[in-house]
N, C-alpha and C positions, 0 to 999 in steps of 0.2 A: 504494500500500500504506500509506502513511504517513497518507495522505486518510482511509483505511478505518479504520485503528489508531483516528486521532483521534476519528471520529466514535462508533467504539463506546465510545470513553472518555468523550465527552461523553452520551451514552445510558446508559449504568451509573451516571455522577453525578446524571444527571436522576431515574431511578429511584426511587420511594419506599422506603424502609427496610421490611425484611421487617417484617411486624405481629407481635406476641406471639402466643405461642403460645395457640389458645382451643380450649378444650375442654368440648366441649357432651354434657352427660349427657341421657338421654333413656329416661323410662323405661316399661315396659308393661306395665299396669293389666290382667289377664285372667282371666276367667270359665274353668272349664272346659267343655266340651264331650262330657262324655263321657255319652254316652244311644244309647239304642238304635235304630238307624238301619234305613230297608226292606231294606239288603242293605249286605254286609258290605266292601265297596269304599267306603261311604262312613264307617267308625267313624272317628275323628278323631282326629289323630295327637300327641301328647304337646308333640310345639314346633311346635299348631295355633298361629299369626299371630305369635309366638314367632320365625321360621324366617324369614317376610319381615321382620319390622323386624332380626334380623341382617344377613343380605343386604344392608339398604339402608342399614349405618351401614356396611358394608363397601365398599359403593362411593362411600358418602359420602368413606371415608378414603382413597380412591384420589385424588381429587380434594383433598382434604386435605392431601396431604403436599404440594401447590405452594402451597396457600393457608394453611399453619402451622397448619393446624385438625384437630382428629380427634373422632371420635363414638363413642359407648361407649350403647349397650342395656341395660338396669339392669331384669330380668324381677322380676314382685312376683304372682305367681301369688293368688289371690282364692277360697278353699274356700271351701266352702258355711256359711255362716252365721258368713265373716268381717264385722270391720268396713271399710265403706269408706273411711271416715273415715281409720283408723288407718295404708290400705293408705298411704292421697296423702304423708298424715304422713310412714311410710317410705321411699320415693321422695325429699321433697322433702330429710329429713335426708342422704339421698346425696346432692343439688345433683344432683335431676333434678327440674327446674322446667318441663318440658315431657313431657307421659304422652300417649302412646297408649294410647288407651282400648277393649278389649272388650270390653264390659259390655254389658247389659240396658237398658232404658231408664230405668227406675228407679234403678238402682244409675251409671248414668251423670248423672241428675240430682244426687242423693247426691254424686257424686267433685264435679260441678261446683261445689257449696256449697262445698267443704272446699278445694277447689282457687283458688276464688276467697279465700277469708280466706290462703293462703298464699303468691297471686301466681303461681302455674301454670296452663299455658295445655294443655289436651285437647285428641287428635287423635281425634274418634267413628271408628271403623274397623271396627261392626259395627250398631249399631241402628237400622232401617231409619224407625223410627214418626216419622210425617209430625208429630206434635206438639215433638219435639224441634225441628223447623226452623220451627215454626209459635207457637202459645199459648206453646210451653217452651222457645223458642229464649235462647241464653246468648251473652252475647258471650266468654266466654271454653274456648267448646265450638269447635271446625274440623271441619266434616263431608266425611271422607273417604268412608265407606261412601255408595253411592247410597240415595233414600228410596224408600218400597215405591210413590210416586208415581212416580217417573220410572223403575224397573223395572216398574210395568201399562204407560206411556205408551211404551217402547219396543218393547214385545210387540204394542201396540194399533195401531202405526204400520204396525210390519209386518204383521198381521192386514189391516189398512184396505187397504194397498198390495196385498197377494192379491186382494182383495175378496172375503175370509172376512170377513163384516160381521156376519152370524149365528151368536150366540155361546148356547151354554149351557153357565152357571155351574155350579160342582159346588165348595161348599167346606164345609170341615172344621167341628169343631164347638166350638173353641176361639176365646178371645178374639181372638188375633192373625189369626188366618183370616177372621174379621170386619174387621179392619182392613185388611186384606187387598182381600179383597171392596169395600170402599169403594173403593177406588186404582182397582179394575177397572170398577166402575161410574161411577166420574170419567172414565175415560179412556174409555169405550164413548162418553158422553155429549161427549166433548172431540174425538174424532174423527169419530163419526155411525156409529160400530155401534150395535149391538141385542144387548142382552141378550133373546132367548128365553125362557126361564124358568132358576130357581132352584134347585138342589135342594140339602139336607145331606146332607155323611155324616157319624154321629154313633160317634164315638168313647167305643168299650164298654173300653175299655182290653187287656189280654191283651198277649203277646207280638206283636211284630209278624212277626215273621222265621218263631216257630214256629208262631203257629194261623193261618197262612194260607198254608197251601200250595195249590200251584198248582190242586189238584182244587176246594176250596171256593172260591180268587181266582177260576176260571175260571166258578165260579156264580153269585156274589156281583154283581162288576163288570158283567155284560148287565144285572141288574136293576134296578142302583141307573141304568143309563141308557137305559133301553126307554120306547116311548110317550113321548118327546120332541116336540115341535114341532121342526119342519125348522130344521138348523140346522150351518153350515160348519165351526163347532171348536168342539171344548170346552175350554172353560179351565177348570183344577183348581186351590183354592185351598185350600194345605193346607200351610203354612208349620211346621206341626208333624211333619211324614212319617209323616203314618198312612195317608194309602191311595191318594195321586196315582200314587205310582211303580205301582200294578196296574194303571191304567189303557190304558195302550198296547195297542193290539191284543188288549182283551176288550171296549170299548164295543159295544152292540147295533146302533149306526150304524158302519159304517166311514168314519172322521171324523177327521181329524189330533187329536192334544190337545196343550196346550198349556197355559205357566201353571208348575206346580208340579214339573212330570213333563212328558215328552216334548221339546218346542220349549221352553226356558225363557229368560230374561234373565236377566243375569248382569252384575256389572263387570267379572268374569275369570274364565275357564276354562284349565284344562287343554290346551286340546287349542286353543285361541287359538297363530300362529303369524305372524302378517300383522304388517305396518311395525316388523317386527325381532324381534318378540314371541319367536322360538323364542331367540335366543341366552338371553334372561332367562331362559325355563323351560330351557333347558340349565345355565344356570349353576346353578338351585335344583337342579334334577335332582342334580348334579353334588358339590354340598355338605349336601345333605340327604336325598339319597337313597329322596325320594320329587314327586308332581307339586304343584307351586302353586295353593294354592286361592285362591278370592275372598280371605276373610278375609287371606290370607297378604300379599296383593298389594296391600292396604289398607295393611296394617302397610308393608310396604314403601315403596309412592309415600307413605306420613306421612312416613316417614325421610327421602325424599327430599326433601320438602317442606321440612322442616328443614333440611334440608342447603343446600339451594339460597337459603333467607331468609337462614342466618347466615353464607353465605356474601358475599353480596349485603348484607347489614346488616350484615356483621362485627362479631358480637355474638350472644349465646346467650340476653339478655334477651328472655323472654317476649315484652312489650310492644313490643320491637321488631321480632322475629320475625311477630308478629300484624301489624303495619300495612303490613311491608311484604306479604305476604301478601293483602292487601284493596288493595293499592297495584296503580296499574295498570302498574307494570313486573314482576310476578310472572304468570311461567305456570310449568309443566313440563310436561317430556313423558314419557308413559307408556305407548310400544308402542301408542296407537289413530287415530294416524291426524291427529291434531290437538293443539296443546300445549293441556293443562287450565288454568284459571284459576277461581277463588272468584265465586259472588256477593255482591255485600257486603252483601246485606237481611239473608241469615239465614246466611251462611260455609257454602256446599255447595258442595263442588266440581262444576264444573258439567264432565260425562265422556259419553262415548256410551257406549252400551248393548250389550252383547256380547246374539247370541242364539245359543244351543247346543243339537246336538242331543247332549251328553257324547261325541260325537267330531271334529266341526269346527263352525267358527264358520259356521252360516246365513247368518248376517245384521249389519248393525250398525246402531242406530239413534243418529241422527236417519236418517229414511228419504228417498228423494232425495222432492222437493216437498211437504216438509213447512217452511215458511221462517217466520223470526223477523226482526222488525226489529232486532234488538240480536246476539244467536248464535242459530243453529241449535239448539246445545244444548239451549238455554232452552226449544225446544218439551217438554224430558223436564219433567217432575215444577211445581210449581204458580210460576208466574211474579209478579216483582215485585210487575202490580198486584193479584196476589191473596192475598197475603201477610200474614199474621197477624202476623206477627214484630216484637217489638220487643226490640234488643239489650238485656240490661242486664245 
């Protein structure tokens, strides 16, 4: 007993002295969301990504109270034809020198300027546009949200793996739907599908919900896909929600669809439950009193992200947060199966691909025999040597 006494008395003097108390602000750069959606399960809920970065400073603080550290969410809401400039300003005068960002791609470039002259470091956790990681990549940008590349290339995996190789395109008629469209013809040509043919749907504006009810969807939808070339799916591109979701069981082929509507990719759903998943959506469930969306679970794994650097860097400096981050002892884990890690050409986290049909998870991509000499991952979205990016 005396042996025992002794040695934990020589182990408590060994001990290092608790660290100071550190408190890391973090704050959340957001766009609103509210627009008119195909159906009303999907309007978008008031603490839209708002909900997950609470959550994730919350369990940051669980962890925190061993580690002397605690995290605080600092919301800075962004109306329409604010400045973004002014938002970073207010943030940073709260000593939130780290913002999760859901912003546009543009107004995300914007926060970056301003963010760079004040030494804050951005979490992207909603802009999917491949030029942000590419021509417009920043070093001082962290890309949580996946790019609309490596959501086609996980749709396109699993497509390949059916041997649904026969694809016709059907996308919207808006700028982003064209960007879109590019990802899906990268990943047809990256995989060895076949695009079939093209077609638009051309966006006359109107109510969506109310001038298209089912009797006109039911006439509408055969037409825009009759006299097709043979062909195993359609993929819908239509990132703006004008007319994917009709699609399901009115094509003039009986034809799975896919893409925008129907089989989608996703970072996170709802109804995702596999390698622990449901306790997290019980816990949001639980304190928000509705289901966790992509957006939400971005904001969340940012928080954790943080959590886990300034845990590990014990420090809330940006700059140290960042390297260790791109450092190869940085992963986390985030309910898919694998702990996530950064590339460090252009800072994307490199995640698999949820595939949903909005009630269980299909599928998950990387799909089996699809291999990388480096990660698996890195089969999603445009790899090292094809990389535009130059930090600066």
């Amino acid at each position: 007993m005396k042996r025992l006494a002794a040695a934990c008395f020589l182990m408590l003097a060994a001990a290092p002295a608790p660290a100071d108390a550190l408190n890391v602000k973090v704050g959340l750069l957001r766009e609103p969301h509210s627009r008119e959606t195909l159906s009303i399960l999907d309007i978008p809920a008031a603490d839209d990504t708002l909900a997950g970065a609470l959550l994730g400073a919350a369990d940051n603080n669980t962890t925190g109270k061993f580690t002397n550290q605690s995290f605080e969410a600092i919301d800075e809401k962004l109306d329409e034809g604010s400045d973004v400039a002014a938002s970073i300003d207010a943030l940073v005068e709260k000593g939130a020198f780290l913002i999760i960002a859901d912003l546009s791609s543009d107004h995300l470039l914007a926060a970056s300027e301003r963010a760079k002259a004040k030494g804050a470091l951005l979490f992207n956790v909603s802009a999917p546009d491949e030029r942000l990681r590419e021509e417009d990549c920043r070093a001082n940008v962290i890309h949580v949200a996946p790019s609309r590349a490596m959501l086609a290339d996980g749709l396109a995996q699993y497509l390949v793996w059916k041997q649904w190789r026969k694809w016709l395109l059907i996308k919207g008629s808006h700028e982003k739907d064209e960007l879109l469209a590019q990802a899906y013809r990268r990943a047809a040509k990256k995989f060895g599908a076949k695009i079939v043919e093209e077609r638009l749907y051309e966006d006359t504006g109107g109510g969506r919900r109310s001038d298209s009810g089912s009797v006109q969807t039911q006439r509408q939808m055969p037409v825009l896909t009759q006299n097709a070339p043979a062909y195993d799916a359609l993929v819908a591109l239509d990132e703006s929600e004008v007319f994917a979701g009709y699609l399901p069981y009115r094509t003039w082929d009986p034809r799975p669809v896919a893409g925008s509507a129907g089989l989608y990719p996703t970072n996170w759903d709802p109804a995702h439950e596999q390698w622990g998943a449901q306790q997290l959506q019980n816990r949001f469930m639980a304190t928000f009193r509705r289901l966790m969306n992509a957006r939400d679970n971005n904001a969340w794994l940012a928080m954790r992200m943080i959590g886990e650097a300034a845990t590990r860097a014990n420090s809330n400096a940006p700059e140290k947060i960042r390297d260790y981050m791109l450092g190869k002892d940085f992963s986390i884990a985030a309910f898919k199966g694998v702990r996530l890690t950064l590339r460090p050409w252009n800072q994307q986290l490199r995640q698999p691909i949820l595939l949903s049909d909005g009630r269980m998870t299909v599928s998950v991509s990387p799909q089996e025999g699809f291999l990388h000499q480096v990660s698996e991952l890195d089969t999603l979205g445009l790899d090292q040597p094809e990389t535009k990016c130059r930090l600066k």
